[in-house]
N, C-alpha and C positions, 0 to 999 in steps of 0.2 A: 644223327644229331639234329640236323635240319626238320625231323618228325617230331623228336622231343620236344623242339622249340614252336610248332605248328599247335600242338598240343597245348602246348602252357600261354599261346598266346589266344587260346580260343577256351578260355575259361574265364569263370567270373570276376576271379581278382583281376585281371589282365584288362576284360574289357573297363573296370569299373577304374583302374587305372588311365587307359585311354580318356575315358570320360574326363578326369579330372584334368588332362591336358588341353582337351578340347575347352572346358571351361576357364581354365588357367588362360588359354593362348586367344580368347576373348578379349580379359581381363587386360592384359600385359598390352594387345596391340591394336584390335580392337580392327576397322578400317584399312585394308594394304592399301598400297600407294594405288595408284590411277592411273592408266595410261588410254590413248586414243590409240587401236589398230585394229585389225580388222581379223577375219580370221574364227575359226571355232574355239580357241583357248581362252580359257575363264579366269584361271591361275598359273604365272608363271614365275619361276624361279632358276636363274642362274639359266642352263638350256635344258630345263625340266619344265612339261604344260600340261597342267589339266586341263584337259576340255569339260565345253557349258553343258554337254549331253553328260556327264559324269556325277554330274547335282542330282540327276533323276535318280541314280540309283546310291549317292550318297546320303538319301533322305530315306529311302528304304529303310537303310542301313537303321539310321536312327530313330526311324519306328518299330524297326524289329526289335532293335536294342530295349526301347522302349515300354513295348510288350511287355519284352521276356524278363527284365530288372520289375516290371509292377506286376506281373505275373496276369496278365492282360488273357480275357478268353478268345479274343481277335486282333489283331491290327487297327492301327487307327487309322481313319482316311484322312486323306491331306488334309482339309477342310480343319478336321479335330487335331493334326498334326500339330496345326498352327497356332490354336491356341496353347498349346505347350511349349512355342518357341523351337520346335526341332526343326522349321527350315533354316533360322540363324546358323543351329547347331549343325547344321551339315556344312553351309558354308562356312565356318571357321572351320570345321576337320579336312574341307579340301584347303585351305589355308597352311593346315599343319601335314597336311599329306605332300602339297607341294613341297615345301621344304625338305620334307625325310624323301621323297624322291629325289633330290637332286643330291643329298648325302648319300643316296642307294647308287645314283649314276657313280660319284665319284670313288665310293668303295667297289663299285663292281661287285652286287650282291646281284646273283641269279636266282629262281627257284626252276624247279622242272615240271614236266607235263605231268607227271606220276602226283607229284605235290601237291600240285594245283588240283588234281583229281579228285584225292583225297581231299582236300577242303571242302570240295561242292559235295561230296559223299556226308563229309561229318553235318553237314549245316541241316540242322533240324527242320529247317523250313521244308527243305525238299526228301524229308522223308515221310514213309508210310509205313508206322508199326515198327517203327526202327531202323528202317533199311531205307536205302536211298530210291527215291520213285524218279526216274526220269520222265514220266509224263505230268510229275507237277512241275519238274525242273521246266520243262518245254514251255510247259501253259504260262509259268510265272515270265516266259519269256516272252513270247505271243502279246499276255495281258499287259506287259511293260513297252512293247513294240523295240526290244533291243535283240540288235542279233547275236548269236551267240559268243558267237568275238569278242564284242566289244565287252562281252560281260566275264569272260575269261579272262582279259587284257586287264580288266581293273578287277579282279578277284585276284588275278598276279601280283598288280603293286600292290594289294593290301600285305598279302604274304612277305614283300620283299618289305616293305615298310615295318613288317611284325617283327622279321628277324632283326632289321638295327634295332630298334627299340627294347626288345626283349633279350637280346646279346647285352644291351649294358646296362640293364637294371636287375636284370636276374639275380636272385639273390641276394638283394639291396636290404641292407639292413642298419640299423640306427647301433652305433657302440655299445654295451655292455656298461659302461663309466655313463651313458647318455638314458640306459636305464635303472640303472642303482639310484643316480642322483634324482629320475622322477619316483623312485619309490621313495627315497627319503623325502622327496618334496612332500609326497601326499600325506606321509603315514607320519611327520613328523607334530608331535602332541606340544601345546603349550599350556600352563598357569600363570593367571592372570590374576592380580587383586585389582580392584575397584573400587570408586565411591561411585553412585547415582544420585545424578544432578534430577532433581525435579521442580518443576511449578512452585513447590513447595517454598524453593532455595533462594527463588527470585522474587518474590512479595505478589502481592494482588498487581495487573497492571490497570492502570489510568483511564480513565476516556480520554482520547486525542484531543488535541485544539483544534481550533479550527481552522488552523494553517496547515497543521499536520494531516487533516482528515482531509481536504485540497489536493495536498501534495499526492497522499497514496491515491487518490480516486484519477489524477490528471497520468499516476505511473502505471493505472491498470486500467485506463480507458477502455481498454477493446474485451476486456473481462464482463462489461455493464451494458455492451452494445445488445442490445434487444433484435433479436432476430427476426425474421419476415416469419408475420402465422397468418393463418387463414381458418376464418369463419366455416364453416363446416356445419351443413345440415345430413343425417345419415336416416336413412332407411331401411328394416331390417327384417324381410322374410327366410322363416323357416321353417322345415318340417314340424319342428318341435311348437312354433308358434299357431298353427292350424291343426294341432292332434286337439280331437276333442271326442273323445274316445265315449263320454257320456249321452252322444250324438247318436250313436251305433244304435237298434232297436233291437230287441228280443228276437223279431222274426230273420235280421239278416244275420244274428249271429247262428239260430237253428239251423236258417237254407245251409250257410259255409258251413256249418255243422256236419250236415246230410251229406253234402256233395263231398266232403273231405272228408267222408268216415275214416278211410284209410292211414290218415295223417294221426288219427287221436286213436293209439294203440297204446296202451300201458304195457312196459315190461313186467315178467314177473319179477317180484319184493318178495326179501327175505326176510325176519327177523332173529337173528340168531346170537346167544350169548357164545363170549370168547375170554375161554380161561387161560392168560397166559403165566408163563412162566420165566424163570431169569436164565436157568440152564434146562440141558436137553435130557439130564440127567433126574432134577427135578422133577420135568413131568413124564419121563419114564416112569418115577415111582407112583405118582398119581394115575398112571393108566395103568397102574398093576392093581392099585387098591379098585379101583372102579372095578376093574377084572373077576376082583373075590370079594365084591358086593358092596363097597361102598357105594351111596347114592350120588350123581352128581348136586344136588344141593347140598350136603353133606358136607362135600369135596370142598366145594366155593365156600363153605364156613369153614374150614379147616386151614384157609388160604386167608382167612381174615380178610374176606369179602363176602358181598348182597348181590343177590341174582340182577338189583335192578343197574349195581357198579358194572356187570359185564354185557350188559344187555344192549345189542346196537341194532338198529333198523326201525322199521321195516326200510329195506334201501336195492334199488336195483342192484343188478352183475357191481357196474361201475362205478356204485358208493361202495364199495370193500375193496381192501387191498389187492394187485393182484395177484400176489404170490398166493393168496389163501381165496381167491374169490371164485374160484372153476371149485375147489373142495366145496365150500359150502353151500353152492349151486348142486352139487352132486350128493349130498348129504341128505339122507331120507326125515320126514316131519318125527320130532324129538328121539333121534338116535345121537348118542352119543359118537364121536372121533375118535380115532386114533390121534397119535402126538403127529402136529403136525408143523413144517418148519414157517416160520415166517420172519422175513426181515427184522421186526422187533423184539424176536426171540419165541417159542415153539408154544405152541398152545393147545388144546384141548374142547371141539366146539361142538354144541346142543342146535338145530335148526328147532325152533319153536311155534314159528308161524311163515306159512305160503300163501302167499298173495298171487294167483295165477296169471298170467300176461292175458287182455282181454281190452273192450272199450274203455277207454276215459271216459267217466260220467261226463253230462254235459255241462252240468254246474261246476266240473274242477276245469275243465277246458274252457270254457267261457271267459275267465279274463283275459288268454293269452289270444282267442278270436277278436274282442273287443278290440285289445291295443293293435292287432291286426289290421282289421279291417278300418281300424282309426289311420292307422300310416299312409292304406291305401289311398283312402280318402285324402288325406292330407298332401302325395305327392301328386295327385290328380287334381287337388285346387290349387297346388304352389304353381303347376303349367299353365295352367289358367289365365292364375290371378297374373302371372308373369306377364303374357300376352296380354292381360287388357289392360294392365298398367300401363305395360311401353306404347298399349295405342291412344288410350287417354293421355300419355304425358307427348304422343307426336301433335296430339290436338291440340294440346296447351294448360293439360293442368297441372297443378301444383304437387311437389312431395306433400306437403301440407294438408291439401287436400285429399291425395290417394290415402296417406297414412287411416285419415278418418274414415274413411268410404271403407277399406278394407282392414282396419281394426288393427294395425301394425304398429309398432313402436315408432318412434320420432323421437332422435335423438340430436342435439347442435351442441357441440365442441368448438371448442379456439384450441391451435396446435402449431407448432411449428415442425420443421424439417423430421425432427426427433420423435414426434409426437409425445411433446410436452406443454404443457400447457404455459399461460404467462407466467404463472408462481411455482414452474418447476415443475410439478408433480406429473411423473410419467403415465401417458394413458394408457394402459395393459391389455384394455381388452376389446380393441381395436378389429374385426373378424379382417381375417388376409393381410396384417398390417402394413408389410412391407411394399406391396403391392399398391394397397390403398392409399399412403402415402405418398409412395412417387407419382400416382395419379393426379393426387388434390393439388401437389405442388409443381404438375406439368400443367394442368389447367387453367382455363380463365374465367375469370369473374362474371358468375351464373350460367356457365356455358352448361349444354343439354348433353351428360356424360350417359357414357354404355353403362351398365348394372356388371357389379364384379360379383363373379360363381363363387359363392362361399363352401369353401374344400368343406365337406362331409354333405351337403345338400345344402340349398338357397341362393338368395339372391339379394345385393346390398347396392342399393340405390343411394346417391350421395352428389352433395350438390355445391359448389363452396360460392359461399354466398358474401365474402367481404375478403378482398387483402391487405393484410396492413402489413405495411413496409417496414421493414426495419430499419432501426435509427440508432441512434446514442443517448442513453438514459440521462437521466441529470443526477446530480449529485441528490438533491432531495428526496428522490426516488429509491436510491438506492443505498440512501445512509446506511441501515441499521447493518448490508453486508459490507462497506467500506467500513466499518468499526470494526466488523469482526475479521476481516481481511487485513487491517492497520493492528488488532491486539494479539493476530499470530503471527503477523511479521515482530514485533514486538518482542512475544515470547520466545520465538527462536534467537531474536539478537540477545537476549538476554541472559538465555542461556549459553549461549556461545563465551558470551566474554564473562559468565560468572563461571563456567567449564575452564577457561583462556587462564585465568585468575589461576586457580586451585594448580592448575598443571604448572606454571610459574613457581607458584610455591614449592612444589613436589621439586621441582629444579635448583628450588633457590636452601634444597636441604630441609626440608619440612617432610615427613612420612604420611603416607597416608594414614596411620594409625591418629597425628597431630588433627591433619586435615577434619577425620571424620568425627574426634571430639569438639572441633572449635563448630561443625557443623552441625552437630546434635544428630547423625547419622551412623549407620555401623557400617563397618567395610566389609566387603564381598570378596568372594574367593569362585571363581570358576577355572575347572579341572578338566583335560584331555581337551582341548580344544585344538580340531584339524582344521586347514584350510578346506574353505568348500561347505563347511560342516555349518553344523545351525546350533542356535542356542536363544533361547525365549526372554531371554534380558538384554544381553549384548547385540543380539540381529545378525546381518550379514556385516553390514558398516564394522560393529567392533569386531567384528572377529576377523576381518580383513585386517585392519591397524592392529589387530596382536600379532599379525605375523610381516605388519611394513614394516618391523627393524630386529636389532638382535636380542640375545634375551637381557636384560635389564632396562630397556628402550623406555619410556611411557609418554605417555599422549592423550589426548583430547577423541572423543569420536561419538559419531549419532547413536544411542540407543532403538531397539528395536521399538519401543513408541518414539514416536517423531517427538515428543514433547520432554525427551527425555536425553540428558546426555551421562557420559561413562568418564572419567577420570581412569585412568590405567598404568598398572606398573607391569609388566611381563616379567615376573621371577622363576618361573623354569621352562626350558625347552630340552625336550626328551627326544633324540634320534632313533628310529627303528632299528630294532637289531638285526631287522633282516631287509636286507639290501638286494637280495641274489638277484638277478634278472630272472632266474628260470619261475620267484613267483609272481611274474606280471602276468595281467590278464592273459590267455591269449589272444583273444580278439583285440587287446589294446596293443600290442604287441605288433601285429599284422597291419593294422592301421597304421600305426607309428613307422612302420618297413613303407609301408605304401606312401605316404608322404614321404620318405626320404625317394625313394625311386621318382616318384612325380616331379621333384626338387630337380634330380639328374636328368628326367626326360626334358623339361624346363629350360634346363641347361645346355643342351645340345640344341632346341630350335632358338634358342636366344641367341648361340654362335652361327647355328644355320643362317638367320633372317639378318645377321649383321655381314655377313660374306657374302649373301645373294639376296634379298629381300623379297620379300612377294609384291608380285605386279598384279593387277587388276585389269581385265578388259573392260571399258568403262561401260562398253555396248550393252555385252551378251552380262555384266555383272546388271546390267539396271534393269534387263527384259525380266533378268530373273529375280529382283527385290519390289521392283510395281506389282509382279502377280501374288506377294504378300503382305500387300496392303487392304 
């Protein structure tokens, strides 16, 4: 028994269940109580103590956990443990461990030497090729500085802690009535009639007065506040700014020529025609007639095609396919194939022209030495230019000046935090922008910045050369979007209470068929509509309100344009006919079991921590929460 349950507690649902009590028992209590004593115990409950050496390998724990759930090629080191939060995570599970120990003290749950054995055997860490390696077991101990006791003693409470836990949610599962009723929930279909409120319905709006236009601009102050930007001068070398490939001379592309013969080898090029066919059957029959003398040009007219339709190359091995490219490499000059298979159906091929592998002319090699020996050059003046720039700029000159001297672009920007500018418009093409910005807006005004590596090669010099503070605009400034901020609060009040209107009426005994003559509009009809589900008129808003009440219900609700509202009557609701639980997901299913178990594990340290509470050693808890700071 005690093995079946070892087993079922060292699998993925089980741990991934742990997890969520670990997280739940955050959540729920967060901080145990405090106390001053002294002593090696970290967590106490009732007369159960974890000791403070127990964190070391309760963080293990939830590295390894951590690994193995993201399927991790190594362990994380503490260092990276912690940006994930998994020393908290250890300290709330010895939180939840104290507690299921002192319900283990008082159930009197043992495990045995044989048991405990088996665990250190199953635990994948310490094996090798399957089988349990006791010289990684040793080393991980050695590398831990724990002795083997003490790593036994707390391998025991996990087991004794596994078995309550796993004793009472085993097999935990949500009713049969608790999954019918979410099938009916999801699968249940409704019809919907409608009218659409639009723009239309509510007239042209006004320009505001200028009380009105006041009012909305004093309610949206911090909407019109102008943010801090900064003046920004940029400087921008590149490979691509120094290629000048026209540079290169006849004689230095010869020398690279000479000396890198080896490099400019042409493959041999085939040219060959490819008769294909739709079946394999087909060109059986055509390699029969070829057989008893029809010509292959013949053949290709007879196929309602021109030699020049099938005619592909001249092209190395690896312009042809490769199902058929080793054939026509092996294919003697104008002999005809046998039927031959190819991914886009079986063909029939003529080799008409060999191009034999040999030198590259020098005139077909020559543009690709040019752009060559142009890059060379190019990242051989970016080091350069690099170096004498930052030593003329330690002497004291100008971006302004370098940019001239060495032929660079010079570019100055106004941008704030976003890198947008004052009227909005996002700067996009910004080199390393994320970077570049948090730069301009850590620095200060004309301060002598380092040059940021621009990812693919270069170098981007930048200088900010003015801050302007941000303030609060004035209303003058920002009239024309205070109008347009004041005529769509506007339109939405307007449609709301000419929506508020019609649904009154719909109440007051008026049909929508009434409604949608007196409004020169036709009524709508949407069909099978689920919860959850979408629909390109109503949106998510109406199709939420077609299922907030029963079927003849109607209501008021947002259109999926914002500008648009829905009038609604629900005239039918259709129940699924199948209910069974056996067709729920099963993965939804297992989830839904797993939340009901986490509820029960929940439940028992919510009794635990009200009959004995967790104490805190105030000491040995703070030595260990500074060193995760």
């Amino acid at each position: 028994m005690l093995d079946t349950i070892r087993s079922a507690v060292n699998s993925w649902i089980a741990k991934v269940f742990l997890g969520l009590l670990v997280l739940c028992f955050v959540l729920l209590w967060g901080v145990p109580e405090l106390r001053r004593t002294s002593g090696h115990d970290l967590f106490t409950s009732g007369k159960s103590t974890i000791k403070a050496n127990t964190y070391r390998l309760a963080l293990q724990d939830q590295i390894k956990l951590f690994a193995s759930t993201n399927q991790l090629p190594r362990l994380l080191s503490e260092a990276e443990a912690k940006q994930y939060g998994l020393p908290q995570m250890a300290l709330s599970q010895l939180q939840q461990d104290v507690l299921l120990d002192e319900q283990v003290r008082l159930m009197k749950i043992g495990v045995s030497k044989d048991g405990i054995a088996r665990a250190i055997g199953a635990d994948r860490f310490f094996q090798q090729q399957g089988q349990f390696d006791r010289t990684i077991f040793l080393s991980y101990l050695k590398q831990e500085g724990l002795p083997e006791a003490d790593f036994i003693d707390y391998l025991a409470g996990k087991e004794k802690r596994n078995q309550l836990v796993y004793s009472a949610v085993n097999d935990m599962a949500a009713p049969d009535v608790f999954y019918s009723a979410l099938l009916n929930y999801r699968n249940e279909t409704r019809s919907v009639d409608y009218l659409l409120v639009t723009k239309k319905e509510i007239g042209e709006i006004k320009a505001p007065t200028s009380e009105q236009l006041q009012k909305s601009f004093d309610a949206h102050k911090a909407e019109f506040h102008a943010p801090e930007y900064r003046q920004v001068t940029l400087m921008e070398m590149t490979p691509e700014s120094l290629l000048k490939p026209a540079d290169i001379s006849e004689d230095e592309i010869k020398d690279y020529y000479t000396r890198n013969a080896s490099r400019f080898m042409s493959p041999e090029e085939r040219t060959v025609q490819i008769l294909r066919f739709k079946t394999r059957q087909e060109a059986d029959n055509a390699s029969a007639k070829l057989r008893n003398g029809t010509t292959f040009e013949d053949l290709v007219s007879s196929e309602h095609k021109t030699l020049e339709d099938i005619t592909k190359g001249p092209a190395a091995k690896t312009g042809f396919s490769s199902t058929i490219a080793r054939d026509i490499f092996e294919l003697e000059l104008n002999k005809v194939s046998d039927v031959i298979n190819d991914l886009e159906g079986p063909v029939i091929m003529r080799v008409v022209k060999i191009t034999p592998q040999g030198p590259t002319p020098l005139e077909k090699a020559e543009p690709d030495i040019r752009n060559r020996l142009a890059k060379e050059n190019a990242a051989n003046a970016m080091r350069d230019n690099h170096d004498a720039i930052e030593n003329a700029r330690f002497e004291g000159a100008s971006l302004d000046e370098l940019a001239k001297q060495y032929k660079l672009d010079l570019r100055k920007v106004t941008i704030d935090s976003k890198a947008q500018t004052p009227d909005g418009k996002a700067v996009a093409d910004l080199p390393q922008q994320s970077m570049l910005v948090d730069n301009i807006f850590q620095a200060t005004e004309g301060a002598d910045l380092d040059p940021i590596a621009i990812k693919g090669g270069g170098y981007l010099w930048y200088r900010v050369d003015k801050i302007v503070d941000s303030r609060d605009q004035t209303l003058d400034e920002v009239k024309d979007k205070v109008v347009a901020l004041w005529k769509a609060g506007e339109t939405q009040r307007l449609l709301d209470e000419k929506a508020s209107k019609l649904e009154q009426e719909l109440k007051d005994h008026k049909t929508l068929d009434d409604l949608a003559r007196e409004l020169g509009v036709a009524k709508k009809t949407a069909r099978g509509l689920k919860r959850g589900g979408s629909d390109e008129v109503l949106g998510a808003d109406g199709i939420n309100a077609a299922f907030s009440g029963p079927k003849g219900h109607s209501g008021v609700s947002k259109a999926a344009d914002k500008d648009q509202r829905i009038v609604y009557l629900v005239t039918e609701s259709v129940q699924p006919l199948n209910t069974d639980p056996k067709s729920l997901e099963p993965q939804l299913k297992a989830n839904i079991d797993a939340m009901v178990g986490a509820d029960l594990g929940l439940a028992i340290l919510e009794l635990a921590n009200a009959k004995a509470p967790v104490k805190a050693n105030i000491a040995n808890l703070k030595a260990i929460t500074n060193n995760l700071q």
